[in-house]
PLY file of the C-alpha trace (Angstrom):
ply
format ascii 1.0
element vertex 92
property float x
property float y
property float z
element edge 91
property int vertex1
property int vertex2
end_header
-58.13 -16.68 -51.91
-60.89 -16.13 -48.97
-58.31 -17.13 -46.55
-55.88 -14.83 -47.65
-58.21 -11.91 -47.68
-59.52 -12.79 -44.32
-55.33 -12.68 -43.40
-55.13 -9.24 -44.83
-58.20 -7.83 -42.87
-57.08 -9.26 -39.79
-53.68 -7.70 -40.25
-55.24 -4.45 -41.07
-57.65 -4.34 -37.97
-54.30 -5.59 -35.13
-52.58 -2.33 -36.68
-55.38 -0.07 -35.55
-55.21 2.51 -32.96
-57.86 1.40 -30.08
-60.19 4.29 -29.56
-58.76 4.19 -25.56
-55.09 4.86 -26.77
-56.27 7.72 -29.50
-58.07 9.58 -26.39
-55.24 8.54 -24.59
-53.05 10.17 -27.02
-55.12 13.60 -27.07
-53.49 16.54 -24.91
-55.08 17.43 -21.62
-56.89 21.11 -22.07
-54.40 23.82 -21.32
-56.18 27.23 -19.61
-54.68 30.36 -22.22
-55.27 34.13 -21.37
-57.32 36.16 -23.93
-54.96 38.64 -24.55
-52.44 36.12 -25.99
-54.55 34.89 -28.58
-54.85 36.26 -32.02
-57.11 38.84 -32.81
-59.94 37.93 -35.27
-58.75 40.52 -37.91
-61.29 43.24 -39.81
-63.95 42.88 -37.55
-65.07 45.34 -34.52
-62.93 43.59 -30.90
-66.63 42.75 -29.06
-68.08 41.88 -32.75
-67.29 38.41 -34.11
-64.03 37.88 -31.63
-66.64 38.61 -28.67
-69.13 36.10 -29.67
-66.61 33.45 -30.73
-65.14 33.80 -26.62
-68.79 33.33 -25.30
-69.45 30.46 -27.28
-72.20 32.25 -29.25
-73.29 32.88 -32.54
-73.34 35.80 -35.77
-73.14 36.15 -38.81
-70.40 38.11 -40.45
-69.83 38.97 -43.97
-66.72 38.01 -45.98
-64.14 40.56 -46.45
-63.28 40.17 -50.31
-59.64 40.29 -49.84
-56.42 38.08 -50.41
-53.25 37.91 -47.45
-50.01 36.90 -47.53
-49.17 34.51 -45.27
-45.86 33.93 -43.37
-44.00 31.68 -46.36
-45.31 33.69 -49.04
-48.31 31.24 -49.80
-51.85 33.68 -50.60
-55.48 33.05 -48.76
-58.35 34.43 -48.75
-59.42 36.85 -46.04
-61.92 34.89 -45.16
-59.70 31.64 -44.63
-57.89 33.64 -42.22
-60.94 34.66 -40.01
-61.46 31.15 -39.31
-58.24 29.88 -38.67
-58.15 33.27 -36.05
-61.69 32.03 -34.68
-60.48 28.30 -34.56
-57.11 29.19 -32.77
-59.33 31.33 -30.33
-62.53 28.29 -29.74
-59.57 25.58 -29.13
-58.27 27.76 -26.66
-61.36 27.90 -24.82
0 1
1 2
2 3
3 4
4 5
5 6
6 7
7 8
8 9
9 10
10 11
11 12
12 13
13 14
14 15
15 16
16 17
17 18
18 19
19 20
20 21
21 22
22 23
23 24
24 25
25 26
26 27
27 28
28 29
29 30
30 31
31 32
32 33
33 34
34 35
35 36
36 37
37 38
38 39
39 40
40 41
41 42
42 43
43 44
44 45
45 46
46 47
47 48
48 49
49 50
50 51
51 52
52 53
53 54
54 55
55 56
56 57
57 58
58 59
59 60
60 61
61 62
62 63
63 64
64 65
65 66
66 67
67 68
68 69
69 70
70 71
71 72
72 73
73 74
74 75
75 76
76 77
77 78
78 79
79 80
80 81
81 82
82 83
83 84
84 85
85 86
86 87
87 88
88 89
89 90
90 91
């Protein structure tokens, strides 16, 4: 029973992605223009959209609202904001 456990594990670990091949794998940094990216929606242009391009920080309130989405699928306001301010920090 040990054997075939220490068969398993071994099997496991040779079907692993080395870490060299995952960073490999990762895409090489492409340079994007500002004014192609998404605006961060409900909040002032050199507010939260201003700070998120400088790498900085602030704090923001929640807008209490729900969107529709592209599909039809709902999300929170909020939700939205950060997938805007992700979209706009990977670009960077």
């Amino acid at each position: 029973v040990e054997k075939a456990h220490l068969a398993a594990r071994a099997a496991a670990e040779a079907d692993e992605t080395p870490a060299e091949a995952a960073t490999a794998a990762a895409s090489d940094p492409v340079d994007v223009e500002r004014s192609v990216l998404p605006p961060i929606d409900g909040y002032a242009p050199e507010g939260l959209a201003a700070a998120v391009d400088g790498s900085g920080r602030v704090a923001v309130d929640a807008i209490p609202e729900v969107l529709e989405l592209p599909g039809g699928a709902w999300a929170g306001r909020w939700a939205v904001t950060l997938a805007q301010a992700a979209v706009r920090v990977l670009a960077s």
